[in-house]
N, C-alpha and C positions, 0 to 999 in steps of 0.2 A: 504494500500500500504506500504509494507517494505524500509526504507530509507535506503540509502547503505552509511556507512561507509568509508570518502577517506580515502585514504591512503596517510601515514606520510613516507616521506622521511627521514631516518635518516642525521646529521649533525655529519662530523668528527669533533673532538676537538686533533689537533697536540699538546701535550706536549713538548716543550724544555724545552733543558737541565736546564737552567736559572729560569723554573716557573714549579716547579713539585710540585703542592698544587693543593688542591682544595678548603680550604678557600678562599676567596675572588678572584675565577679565572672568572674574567670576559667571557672569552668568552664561559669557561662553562654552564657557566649563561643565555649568551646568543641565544647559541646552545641547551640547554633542552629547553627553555622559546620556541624559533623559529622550535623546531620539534620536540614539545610535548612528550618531554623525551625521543626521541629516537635519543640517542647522542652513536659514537664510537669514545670512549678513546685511541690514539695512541700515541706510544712513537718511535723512531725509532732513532738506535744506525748509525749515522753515520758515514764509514769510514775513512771521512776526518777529524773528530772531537777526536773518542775515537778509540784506538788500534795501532799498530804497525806502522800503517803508516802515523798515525796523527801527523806531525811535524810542530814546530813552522816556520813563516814565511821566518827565514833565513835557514830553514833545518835541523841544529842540534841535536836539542829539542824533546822531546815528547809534542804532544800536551798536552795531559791527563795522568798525572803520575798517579803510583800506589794507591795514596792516593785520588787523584780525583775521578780515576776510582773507587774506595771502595765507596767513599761518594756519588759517582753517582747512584750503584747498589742499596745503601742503600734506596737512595731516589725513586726510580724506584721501591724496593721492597714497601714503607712506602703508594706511589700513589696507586698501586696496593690494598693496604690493604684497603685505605681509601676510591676508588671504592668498591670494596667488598662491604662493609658495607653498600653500598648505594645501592645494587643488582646490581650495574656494572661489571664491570674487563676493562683491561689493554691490548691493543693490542699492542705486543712488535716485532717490526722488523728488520733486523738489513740494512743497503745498503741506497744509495742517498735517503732524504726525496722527490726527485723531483721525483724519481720513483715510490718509496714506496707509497707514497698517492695517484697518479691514480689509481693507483694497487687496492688498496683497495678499495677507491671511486666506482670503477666499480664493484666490488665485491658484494658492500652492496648497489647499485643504490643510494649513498649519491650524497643529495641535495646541499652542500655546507662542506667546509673548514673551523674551527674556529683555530685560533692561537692568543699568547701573540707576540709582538712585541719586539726583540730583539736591 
């Protein structure tokens, strides 16, 4: 009698802005370990966060100056590489994350949501 093989629901892993590694990223960790390495890596550019309309609290401001923004893409490009090399990649979207990860979620029948705590 042939055994059938279940099937793995993958586990999203939300990158913020704040923890874009994957040394020591917990919920990385706990998302391969929980759906047996079938993990989707998402980063998702916020509007309300980086761009033209991102302004600090009293309105003036840019949220994310030019110099942020550089060091942001840098680090978004550096995540990406270091997926790579692990046979991953980098799902990059831009618009509300409260959108963006149903979105996806139903896309790929993910099992669960992992994030760092901001």
């Amino acid at each position: 009698m042939a055994t059938r093989k279940a099937i793995v629901r993958p586990g999203i892993v939300w990158f913020r802005g704040s923890d874009l590694r994957i040394y020591d990223h917990e919920p990385l960790l706990e998302a391969a370990t929980a759906h047996g390495g079938h993990v989707i890596p998402l980063f998702c550019f916020d509007p309300r966060q980086v761009g033209l309309a991102a302004k600090t609290r009293c309105g003036q401001f840019p949220k994310c100056g030019i110099h942020r923004t550089r060091f942001l893409l840098e680090s978004i490009k550096d995540l990406r590489q270091a997926l790579q090399k692990l046979g991953s990649d980098l799902v990059v979207r831009t618009g509300p994350p409260e959108d963006i990860i149903p979105e996806i979620a139903g896309i790929v029948n993910a099992a669960a949501v992992y994030t760092q705590e901001e």
